[in-house]
VOTOR-616828 format. One record per residue: residue number from 1; residue in three letters; x, y, z of N, C-alpha, C, O in turn. Coordinates in Angstrom, 1 decimal. Atoms other than C-alpha are relative to their C-alpha. Layout:
// VOTOR-616828
num|residu|n_c1|n_c2|n_c3|ca_c1|ca_c2|ca_c3|c_c1|c_c2|c_c3|o_c1|o_c2|o_c3
NUM|ALA|X|Y|Z|X|Y|Z|X|Y|Z|X|Y|Z
...
END
This chain:
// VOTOR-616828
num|residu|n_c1|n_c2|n_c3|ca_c1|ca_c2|ca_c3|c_c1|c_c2|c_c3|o_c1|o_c2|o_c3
1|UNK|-1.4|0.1|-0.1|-9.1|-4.2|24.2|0.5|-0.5|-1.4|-0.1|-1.5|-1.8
2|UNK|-0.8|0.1|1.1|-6.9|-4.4|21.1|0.6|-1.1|0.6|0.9|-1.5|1.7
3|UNK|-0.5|1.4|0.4|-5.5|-7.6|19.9|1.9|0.4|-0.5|2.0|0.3|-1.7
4|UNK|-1.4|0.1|1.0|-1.1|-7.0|19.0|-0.2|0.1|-1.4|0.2|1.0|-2.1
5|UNK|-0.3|0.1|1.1|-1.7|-8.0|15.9|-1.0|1.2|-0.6|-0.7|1.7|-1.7
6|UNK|0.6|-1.7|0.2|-4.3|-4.8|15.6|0.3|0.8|0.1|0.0|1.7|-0.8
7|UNK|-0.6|-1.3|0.4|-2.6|-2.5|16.6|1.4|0.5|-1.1|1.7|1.6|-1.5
8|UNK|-0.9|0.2|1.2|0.3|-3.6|14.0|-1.4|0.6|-1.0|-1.3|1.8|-1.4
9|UNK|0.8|-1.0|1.0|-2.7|-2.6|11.7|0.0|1.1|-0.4|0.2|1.6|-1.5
10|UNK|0.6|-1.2|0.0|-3.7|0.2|12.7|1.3|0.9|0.4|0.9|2.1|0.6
11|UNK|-1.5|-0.2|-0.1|0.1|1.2|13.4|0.3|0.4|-1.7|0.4|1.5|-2.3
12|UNK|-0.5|-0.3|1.5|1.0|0.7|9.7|-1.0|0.7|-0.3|-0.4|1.6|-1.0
13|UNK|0.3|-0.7|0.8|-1.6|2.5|8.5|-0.1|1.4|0.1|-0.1|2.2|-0.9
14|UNK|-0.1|-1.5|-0.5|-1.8|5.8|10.4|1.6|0.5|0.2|2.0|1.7|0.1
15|UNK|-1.3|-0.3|-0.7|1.9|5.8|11.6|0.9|-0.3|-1.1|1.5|-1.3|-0.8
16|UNK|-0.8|0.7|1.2|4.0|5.2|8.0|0.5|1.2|-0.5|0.1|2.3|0.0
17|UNK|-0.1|-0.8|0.4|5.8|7.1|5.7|-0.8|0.4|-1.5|-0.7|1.4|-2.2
18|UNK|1.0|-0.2|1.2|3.3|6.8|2.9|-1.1|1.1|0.4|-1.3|2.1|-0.3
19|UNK|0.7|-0.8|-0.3|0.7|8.2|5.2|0.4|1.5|0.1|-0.3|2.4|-0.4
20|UNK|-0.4|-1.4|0.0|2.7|11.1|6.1|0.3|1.2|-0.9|0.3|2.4|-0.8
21|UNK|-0.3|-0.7|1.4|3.6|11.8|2.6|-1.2|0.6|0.0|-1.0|1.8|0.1
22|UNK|1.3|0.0|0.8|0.1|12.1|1.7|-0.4|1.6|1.1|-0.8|2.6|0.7
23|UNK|0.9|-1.0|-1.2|-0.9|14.4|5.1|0.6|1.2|-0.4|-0.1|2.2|-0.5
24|UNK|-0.5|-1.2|0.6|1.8|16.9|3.9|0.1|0.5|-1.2|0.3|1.7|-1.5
25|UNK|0.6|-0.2|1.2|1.1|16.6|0.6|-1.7|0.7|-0.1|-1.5|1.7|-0.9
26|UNK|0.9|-0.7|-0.5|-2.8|18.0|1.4|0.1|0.8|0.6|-0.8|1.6|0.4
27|UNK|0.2|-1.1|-0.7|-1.9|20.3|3.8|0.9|1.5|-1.1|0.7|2.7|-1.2
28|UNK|-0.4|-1.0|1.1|0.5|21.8|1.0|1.1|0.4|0.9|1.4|1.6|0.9
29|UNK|-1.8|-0.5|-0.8|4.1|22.0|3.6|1.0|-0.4|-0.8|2.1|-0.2|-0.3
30|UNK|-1.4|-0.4|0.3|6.4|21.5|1.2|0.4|1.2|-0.8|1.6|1.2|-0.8
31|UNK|-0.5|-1.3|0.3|6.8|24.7|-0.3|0.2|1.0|1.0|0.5|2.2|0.7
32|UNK|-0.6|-0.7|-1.6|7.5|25.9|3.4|1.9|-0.4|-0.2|2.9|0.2|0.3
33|UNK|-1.4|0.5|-0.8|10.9|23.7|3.1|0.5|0.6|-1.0|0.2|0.8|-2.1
34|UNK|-0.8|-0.3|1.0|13.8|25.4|2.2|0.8|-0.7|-0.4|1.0|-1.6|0.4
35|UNK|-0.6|0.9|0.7|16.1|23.7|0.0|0.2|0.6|-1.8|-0.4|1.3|-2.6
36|UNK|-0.1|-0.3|1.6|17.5|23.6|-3.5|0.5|-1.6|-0.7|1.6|-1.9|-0.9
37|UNK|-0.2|1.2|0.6|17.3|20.1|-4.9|-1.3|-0.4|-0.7|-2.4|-0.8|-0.3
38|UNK|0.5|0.1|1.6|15.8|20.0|-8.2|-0.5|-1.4|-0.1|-1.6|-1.6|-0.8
39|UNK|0.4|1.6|0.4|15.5|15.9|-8.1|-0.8|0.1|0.9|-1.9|-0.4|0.7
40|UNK|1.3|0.3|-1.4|13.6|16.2|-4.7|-1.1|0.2|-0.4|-2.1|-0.5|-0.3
41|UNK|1.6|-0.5|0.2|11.0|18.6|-6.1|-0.3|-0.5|-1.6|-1.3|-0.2|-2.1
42|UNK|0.6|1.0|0.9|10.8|16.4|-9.2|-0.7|-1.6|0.5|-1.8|-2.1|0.0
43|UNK|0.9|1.0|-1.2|9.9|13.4|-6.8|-1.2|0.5|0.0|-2.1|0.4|-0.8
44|UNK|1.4|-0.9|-0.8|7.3|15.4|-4.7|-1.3|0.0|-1.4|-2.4|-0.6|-1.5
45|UNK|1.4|0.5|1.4|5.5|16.0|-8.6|-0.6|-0.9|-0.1|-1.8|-0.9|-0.2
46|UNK|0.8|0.6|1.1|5.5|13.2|-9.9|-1.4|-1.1|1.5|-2.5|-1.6|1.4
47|UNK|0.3|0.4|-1.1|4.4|11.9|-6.4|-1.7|0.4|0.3|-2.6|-0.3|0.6
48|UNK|1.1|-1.2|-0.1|1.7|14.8|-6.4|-0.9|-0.7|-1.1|-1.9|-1.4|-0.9
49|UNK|1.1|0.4|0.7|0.4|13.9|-9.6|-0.9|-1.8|0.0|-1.9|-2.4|-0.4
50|UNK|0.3|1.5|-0.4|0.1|10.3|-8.8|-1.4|0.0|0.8|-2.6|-0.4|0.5
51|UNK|1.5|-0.2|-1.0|-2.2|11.0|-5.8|-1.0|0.5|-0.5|-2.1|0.0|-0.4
52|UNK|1.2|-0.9|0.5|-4.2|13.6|-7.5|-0.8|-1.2|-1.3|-2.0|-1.3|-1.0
53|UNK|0.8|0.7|0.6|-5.4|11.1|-10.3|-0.6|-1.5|0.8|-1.2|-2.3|0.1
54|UNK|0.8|0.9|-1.1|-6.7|8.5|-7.6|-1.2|0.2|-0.3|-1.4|1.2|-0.9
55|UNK|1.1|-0.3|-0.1|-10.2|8.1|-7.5|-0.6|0.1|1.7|-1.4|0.8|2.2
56|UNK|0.3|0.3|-1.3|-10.5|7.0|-4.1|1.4|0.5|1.2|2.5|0.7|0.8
57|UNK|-0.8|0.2|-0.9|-8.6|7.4|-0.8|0.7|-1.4|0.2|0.1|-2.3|0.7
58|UNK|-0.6|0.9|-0.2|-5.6|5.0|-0.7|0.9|-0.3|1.4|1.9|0.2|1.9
59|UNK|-1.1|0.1|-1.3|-4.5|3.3|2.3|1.2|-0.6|0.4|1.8|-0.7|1.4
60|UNK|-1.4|1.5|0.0|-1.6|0.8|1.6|1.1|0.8|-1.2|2.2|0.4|-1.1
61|UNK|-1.2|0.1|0.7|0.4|2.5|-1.1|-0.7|0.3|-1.5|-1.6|-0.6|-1.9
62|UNK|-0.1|-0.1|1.1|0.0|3.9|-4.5|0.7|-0.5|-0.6|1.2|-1.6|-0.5
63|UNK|-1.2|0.9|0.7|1.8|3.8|-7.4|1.5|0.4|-0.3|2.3|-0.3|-0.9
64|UNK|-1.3|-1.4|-0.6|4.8|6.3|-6.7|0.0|-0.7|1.2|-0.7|-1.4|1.9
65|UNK|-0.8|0.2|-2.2|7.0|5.8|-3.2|-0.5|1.6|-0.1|-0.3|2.4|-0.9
66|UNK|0.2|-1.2|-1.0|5.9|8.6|-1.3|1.4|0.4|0.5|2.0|-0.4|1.2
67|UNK|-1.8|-0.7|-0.3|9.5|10.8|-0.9|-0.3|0.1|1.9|-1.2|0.5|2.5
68|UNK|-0.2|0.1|-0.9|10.6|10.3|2.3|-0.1|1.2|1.2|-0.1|1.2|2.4
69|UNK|-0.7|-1.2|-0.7|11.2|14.2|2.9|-1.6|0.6|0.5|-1.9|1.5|1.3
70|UNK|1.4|-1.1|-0.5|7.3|15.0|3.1|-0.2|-0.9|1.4|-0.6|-0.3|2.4
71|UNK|0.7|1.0|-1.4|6.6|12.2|5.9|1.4|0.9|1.0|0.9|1.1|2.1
72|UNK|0.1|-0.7|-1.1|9.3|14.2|7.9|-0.1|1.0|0.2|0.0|1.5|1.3
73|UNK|0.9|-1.0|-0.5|7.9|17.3|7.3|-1.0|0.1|1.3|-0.9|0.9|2.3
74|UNK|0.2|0.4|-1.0|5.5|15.9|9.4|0.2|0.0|1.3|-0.2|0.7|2.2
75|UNK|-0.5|0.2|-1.6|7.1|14.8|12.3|0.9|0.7|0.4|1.2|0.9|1.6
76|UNK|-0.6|-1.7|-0.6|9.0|17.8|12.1|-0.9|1.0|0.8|-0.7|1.6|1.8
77|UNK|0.7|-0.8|-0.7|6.3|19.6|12.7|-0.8|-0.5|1.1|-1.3|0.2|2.1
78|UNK|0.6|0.5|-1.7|4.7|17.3|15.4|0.8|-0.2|1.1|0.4|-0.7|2.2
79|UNK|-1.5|-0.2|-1.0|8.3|17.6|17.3|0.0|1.3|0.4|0.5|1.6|1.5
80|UNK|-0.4|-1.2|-0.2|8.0|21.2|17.1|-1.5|0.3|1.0|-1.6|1.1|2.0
81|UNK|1.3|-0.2|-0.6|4.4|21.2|18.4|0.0|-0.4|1.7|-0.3|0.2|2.7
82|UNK|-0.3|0.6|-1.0|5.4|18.7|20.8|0.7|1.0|1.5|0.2|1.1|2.6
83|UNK|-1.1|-1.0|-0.7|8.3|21.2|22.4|-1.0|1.0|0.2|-1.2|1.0|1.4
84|UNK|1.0|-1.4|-0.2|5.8|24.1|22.4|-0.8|-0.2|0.7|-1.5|0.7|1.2
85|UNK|1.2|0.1|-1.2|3.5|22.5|24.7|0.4|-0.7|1.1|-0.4|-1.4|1.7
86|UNK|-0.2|0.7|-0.7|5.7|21.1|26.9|-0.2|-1.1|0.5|-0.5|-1.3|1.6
87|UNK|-0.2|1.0|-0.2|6.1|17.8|26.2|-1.4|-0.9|0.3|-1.5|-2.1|0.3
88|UNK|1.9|0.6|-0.2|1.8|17.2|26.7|-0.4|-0.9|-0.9|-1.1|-0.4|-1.8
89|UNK|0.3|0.9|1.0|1.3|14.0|24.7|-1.5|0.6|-0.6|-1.9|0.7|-1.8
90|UNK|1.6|0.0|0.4|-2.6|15.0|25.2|-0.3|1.4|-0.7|-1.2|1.4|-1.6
91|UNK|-0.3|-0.8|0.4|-2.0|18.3|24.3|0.0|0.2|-1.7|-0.7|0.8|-2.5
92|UNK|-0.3|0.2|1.5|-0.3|17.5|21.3|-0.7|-0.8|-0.9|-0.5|-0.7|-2.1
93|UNK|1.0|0.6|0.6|-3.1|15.3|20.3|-0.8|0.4|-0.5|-1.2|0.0|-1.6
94|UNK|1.5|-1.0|0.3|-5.9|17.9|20.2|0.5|0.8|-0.9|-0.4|1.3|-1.7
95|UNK|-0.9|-1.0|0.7|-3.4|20.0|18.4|-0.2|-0.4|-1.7|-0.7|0.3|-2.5
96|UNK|-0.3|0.3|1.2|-2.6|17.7|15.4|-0.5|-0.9|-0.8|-0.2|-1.3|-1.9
97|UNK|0.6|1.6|0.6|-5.0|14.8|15.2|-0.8|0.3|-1.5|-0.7|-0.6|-2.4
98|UNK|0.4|-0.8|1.2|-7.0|17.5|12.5|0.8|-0.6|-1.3|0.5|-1.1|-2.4
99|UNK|-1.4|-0.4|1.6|-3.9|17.5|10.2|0.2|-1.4|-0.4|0.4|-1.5|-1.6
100|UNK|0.3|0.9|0.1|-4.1|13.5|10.7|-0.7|-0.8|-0.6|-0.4|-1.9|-1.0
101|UNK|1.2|0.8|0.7|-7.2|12.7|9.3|0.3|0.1|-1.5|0.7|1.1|-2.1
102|UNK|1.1|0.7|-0.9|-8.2|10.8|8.0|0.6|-1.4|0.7|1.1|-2.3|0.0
103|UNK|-0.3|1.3|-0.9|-7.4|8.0|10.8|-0.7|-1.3|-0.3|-1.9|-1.3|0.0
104|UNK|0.3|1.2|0.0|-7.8|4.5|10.1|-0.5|-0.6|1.0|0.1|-0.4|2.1
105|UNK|0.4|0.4|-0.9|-9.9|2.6|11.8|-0.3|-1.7|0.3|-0.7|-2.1|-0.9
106|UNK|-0.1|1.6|-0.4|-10.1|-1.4|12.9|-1.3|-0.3|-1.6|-0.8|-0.7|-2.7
107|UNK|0.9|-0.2|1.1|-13.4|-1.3|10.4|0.3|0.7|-1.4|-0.2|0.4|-2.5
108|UNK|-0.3|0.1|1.6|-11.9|0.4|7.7|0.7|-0.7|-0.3|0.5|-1.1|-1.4
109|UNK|-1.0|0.9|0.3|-9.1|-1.8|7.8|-0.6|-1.1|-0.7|-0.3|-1.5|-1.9
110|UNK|0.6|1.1|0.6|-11.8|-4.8|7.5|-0.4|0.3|-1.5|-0.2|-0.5|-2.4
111|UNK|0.8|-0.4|1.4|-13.7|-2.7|4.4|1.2|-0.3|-0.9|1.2|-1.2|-1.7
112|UNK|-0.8|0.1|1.3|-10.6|-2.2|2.4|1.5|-0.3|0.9|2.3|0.4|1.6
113|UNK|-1.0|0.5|-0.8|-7.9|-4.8|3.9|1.5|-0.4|-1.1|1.5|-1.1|-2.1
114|UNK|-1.6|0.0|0.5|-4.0|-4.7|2.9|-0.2|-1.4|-0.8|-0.5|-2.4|-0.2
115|UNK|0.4|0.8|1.0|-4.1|-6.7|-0.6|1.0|-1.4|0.5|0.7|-2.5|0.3
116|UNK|-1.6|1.0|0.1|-0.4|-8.6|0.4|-0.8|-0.8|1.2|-1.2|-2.0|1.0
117|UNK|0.6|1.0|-0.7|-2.0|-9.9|3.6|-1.3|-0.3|-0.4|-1.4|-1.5|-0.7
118|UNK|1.1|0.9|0.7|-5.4|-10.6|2.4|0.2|-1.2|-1.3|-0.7|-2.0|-1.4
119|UNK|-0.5|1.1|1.1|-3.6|-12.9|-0.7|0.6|-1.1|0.8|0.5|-2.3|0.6
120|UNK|-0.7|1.0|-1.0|-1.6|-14.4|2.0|-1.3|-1.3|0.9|-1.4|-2.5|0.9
121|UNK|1.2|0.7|-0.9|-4.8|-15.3|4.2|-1.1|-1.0|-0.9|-1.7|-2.1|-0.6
122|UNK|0.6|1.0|1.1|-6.7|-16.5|1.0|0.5|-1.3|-0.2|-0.1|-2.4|-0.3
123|UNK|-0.3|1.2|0.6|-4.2|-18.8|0.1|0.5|-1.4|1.7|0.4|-2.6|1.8
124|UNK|0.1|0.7|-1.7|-3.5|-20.1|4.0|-1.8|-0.5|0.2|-1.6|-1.6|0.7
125|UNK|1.1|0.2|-0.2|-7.4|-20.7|4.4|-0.5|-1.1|-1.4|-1.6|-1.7|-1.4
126|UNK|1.3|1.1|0.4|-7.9|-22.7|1.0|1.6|-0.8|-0.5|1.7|-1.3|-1.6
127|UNK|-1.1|0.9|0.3|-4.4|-24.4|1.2|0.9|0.5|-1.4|1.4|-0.4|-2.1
128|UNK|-0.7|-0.7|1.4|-2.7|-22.6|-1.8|1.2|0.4|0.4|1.5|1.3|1.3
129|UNK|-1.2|-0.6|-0.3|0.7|-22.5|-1.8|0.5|1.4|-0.8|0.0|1.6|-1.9
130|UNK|0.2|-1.7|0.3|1.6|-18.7|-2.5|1.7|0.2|-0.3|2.5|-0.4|0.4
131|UNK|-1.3|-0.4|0.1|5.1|-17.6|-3.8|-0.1|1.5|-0.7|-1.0|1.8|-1.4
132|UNK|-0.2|-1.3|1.3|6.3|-14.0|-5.4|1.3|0.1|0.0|2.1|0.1|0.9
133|UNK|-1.2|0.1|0.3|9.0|-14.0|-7.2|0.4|1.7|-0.8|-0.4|2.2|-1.5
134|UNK|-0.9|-1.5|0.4|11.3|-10.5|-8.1|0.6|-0.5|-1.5|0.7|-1.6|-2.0
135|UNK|-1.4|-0.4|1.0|13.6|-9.5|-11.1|-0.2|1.2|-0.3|-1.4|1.5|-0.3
136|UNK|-0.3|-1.0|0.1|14.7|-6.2|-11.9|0.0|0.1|-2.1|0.6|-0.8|-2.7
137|UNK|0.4|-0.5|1.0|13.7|-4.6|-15.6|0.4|1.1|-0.3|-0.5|2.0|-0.4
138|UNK|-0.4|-1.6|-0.1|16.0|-1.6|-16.0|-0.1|0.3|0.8|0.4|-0.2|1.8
139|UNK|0.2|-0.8|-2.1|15.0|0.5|-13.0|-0.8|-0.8|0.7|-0.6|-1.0|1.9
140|UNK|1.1|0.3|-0.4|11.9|-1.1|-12.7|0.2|-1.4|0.8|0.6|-2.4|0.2
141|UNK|0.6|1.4|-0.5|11.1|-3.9|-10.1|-1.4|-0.5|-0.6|-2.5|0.2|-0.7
142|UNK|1.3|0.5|-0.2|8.8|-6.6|-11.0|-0.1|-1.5|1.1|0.7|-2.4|1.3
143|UNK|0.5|1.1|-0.7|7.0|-8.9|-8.7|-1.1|-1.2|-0.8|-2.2|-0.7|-1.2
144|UNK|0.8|0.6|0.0|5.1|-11.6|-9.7|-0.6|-1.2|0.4|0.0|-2.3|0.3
145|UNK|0.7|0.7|-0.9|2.6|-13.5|-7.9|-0.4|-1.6|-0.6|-0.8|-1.6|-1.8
146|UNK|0.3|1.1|0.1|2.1|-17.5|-8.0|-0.5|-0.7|0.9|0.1|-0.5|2.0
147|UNK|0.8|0.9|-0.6|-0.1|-19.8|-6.5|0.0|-1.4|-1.1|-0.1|-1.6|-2.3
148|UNK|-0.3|1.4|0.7|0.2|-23.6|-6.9|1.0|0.1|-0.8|0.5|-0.4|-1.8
149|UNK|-1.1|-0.4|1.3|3.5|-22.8|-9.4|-0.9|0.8|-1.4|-0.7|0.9|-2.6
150|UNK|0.5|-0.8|1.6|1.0|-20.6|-11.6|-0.5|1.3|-0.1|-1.5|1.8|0.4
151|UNK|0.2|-1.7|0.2|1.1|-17.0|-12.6|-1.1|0.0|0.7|-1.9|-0.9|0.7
152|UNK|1.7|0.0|-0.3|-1.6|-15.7|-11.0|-0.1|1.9|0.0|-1.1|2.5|0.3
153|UNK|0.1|-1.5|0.4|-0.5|-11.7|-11.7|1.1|0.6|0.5|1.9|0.2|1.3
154|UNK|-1.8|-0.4|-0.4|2.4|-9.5|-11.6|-0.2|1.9|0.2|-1.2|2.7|0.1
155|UNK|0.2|-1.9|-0.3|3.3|-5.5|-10.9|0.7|0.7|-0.1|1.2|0.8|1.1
156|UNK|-1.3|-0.6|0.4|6.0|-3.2|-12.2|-0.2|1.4|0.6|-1.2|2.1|0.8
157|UNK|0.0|-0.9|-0.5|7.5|-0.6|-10.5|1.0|0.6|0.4|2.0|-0.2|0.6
158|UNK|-1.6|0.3|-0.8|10.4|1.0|-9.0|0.8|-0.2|0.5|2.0|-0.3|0.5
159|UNK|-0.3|0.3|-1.2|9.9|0.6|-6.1|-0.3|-1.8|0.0|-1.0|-2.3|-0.9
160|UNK|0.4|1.3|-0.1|9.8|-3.1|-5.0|-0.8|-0.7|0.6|-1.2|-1.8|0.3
161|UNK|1.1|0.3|-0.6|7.3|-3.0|-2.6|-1.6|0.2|-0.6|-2.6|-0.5|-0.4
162|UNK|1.0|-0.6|0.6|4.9|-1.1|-4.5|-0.1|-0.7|-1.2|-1.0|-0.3|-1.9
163|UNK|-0.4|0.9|1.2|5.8|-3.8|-7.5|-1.1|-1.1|0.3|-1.9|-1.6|-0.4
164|UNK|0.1|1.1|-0.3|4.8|-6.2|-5.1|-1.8|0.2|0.5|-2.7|-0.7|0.4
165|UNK|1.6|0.1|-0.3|1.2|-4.6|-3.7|-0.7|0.0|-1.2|-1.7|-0.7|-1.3
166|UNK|1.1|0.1|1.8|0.0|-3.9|-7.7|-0.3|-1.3|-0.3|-1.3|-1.7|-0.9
167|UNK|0.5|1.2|0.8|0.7|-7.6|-8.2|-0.5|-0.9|0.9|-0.6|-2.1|0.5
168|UNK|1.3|0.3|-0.5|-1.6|-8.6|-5.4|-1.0|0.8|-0.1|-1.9|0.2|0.5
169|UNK|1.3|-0.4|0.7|-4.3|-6.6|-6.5|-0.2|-0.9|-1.0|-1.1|-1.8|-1.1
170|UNK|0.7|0.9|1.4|-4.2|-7.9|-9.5|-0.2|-1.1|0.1|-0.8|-1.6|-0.8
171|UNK|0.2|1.7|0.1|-4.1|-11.6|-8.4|-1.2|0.2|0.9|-1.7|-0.8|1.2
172|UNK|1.2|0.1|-1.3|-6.9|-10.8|-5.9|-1.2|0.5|-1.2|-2.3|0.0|-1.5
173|UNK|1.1|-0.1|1.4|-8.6|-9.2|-9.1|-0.5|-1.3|-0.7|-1.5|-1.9|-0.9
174|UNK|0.4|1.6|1.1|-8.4|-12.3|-11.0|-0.5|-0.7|0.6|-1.3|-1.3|-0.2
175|UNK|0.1|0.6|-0.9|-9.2|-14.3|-8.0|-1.7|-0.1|0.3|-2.3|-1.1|0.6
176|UNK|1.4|-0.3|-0.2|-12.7|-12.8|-7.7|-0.4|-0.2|-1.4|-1.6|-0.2|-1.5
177|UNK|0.8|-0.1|1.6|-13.4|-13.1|-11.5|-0.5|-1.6|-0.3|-1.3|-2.1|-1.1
178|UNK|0.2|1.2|0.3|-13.3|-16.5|-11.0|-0.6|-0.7|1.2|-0.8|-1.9|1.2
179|UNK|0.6|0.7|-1.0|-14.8|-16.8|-7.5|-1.6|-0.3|-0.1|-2.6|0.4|-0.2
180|UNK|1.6|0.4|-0.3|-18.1|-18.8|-7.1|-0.8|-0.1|1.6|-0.8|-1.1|2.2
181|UNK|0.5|0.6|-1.7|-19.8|-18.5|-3.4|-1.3|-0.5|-0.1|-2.2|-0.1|-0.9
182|UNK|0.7|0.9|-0.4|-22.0|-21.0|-2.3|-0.7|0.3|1.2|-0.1|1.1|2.0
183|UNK|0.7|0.2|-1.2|-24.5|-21.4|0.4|1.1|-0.3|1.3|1.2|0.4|2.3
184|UNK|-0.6|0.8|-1.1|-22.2|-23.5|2.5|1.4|-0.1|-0.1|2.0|-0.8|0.8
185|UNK|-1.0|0.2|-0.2|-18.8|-22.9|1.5|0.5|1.3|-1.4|-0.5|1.7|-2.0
186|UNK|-0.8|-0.6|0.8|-16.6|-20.6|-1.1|0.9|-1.0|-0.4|1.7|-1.6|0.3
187|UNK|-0.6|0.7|0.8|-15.3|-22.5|-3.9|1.1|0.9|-1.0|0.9|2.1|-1.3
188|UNK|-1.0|-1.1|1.0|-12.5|-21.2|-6.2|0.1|-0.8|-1.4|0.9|-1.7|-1.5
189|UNK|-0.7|0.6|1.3|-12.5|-22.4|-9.9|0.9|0.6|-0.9|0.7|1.6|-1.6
190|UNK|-0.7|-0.9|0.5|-9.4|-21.8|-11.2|0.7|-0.7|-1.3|1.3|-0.1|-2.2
191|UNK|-1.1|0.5|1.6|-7.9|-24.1|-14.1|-0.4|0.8|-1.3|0.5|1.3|-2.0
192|UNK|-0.2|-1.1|1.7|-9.3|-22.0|-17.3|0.9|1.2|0.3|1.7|1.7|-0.5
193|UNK|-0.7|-1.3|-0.3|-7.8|-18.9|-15.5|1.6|-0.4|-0.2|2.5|0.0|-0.8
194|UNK|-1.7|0.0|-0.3|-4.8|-20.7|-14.4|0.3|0.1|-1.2|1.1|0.9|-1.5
195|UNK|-0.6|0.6|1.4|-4.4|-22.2|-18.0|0.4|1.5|-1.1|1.4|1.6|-1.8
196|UNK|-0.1|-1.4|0.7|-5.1|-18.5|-19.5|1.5|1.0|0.4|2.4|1.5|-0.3
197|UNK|-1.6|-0.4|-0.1|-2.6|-17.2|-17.4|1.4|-0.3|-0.2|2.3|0.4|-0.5
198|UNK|-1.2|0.4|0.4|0.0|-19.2|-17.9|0.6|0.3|-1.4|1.7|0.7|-1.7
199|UNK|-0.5|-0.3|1.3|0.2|-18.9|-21.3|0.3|1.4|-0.4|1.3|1.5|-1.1
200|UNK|-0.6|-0.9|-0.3|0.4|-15.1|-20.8|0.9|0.1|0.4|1.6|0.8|-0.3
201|UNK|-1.2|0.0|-0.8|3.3|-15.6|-18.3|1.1|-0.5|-0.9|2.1|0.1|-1.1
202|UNK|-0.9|0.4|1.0|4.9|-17.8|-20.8|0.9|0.6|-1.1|2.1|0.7|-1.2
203|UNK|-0.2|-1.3|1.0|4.8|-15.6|-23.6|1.2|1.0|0.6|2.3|1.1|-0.1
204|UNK|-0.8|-0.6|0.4|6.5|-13.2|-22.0|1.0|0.1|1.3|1.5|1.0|2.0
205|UNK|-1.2|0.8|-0.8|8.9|-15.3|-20.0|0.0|0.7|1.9|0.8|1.3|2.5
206|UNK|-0.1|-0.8|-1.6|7.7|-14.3|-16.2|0.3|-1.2|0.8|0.5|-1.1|2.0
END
């Protein structure tokens, strides 16, 4: 039996509009939609080429927003599927789960777990007070991440969410560069980092 706060998991990660981007992006449905907006199918690109230079399968969020119009591609077409088989949830399952994959699973979640709550849970488990602070850069949002009041990595973007997952990576990067584990406990040494960082952050006034 599933825990709430799991199937919130496994909710966001199969059921989103990032996911869906991506599923109709692979299957190749937007050149089915008709339309004539020139900015759309400049999105969709730059969106496309984003994904395609990946190395790996991403489950939280690139570095592009996923256009909103491919995720209802999607659910356009699992509405239309839906109606065609009269309404058969189970039906409609066997139908579209294919076009779904690949489905997240409680275990992959653990292998590669959402950077913003894993920074959160890091800094709840070794007492680290955690802040991310915003400002806008021309179009661009940046986020940047602190612990104890000290840089600890930042993430530009346009979106603000996606500002905000790059600059927990990166503090979770740093994080590990400087982690020591122990027999008996996980220690964090962090003052030369912090001190490194800061002077970065300083410099260029974050």
């Amino acid at each position: 039996k599933l825990e709430p706060h799991e199937l919130s998991l496994l909710r966001a990660a199969n059921v989103s509009t990032e996911k869906f981007a991506r599923v109709a992006l692979s299957h190749g449905l937007y050149p089915f939609l008709r339309r004539n907006a020139p900015s759309l199918d400049e999105k969709v690109k730059e969106f496309s080429e984003a994904v395609g230079k990946e190395d790996d399968s991403v489950a939280y969020g690139g570095l592009v927003k996923a256009p909103k119009v491919l995720a209802d591609l999607v659910e356009s077409l699992a509405g239309a599927v839906y109606i065609d088989v009269n309404f058969d949830l189970q039906r409609l399952w066997v139908i579209i789960r294919d076009l779904l994959e690949p489905i997240r699973t409680l275990d992959d979640l653990q292998q590669q777990p959402q950077p913003v709550s894993m920074l959160f849970q890091f800094c709840h488990k070794h007492d680290k007070r955690i802040e991310i602070r915003y400002l806008k850069d021309g179009k661009s949002s940046v986020a940047v991440v602190y612990l104890d009041d000290e840089c600890f990595g930042s993430g530009r973007a346009e979106n603000k969410d996606i500002a905000k997952l790059i600059a927990a990576k990166e503090a979770l990067r740093k994080l590990a560069e400087v982690m020591v584990i122990d027999e008996d406990s996980v220690e964090i040494y962090l003052e030369d980092a912090k001190r490194k960082l800061y002077e970065i952050c300083s410099k260029k006034k974050w």
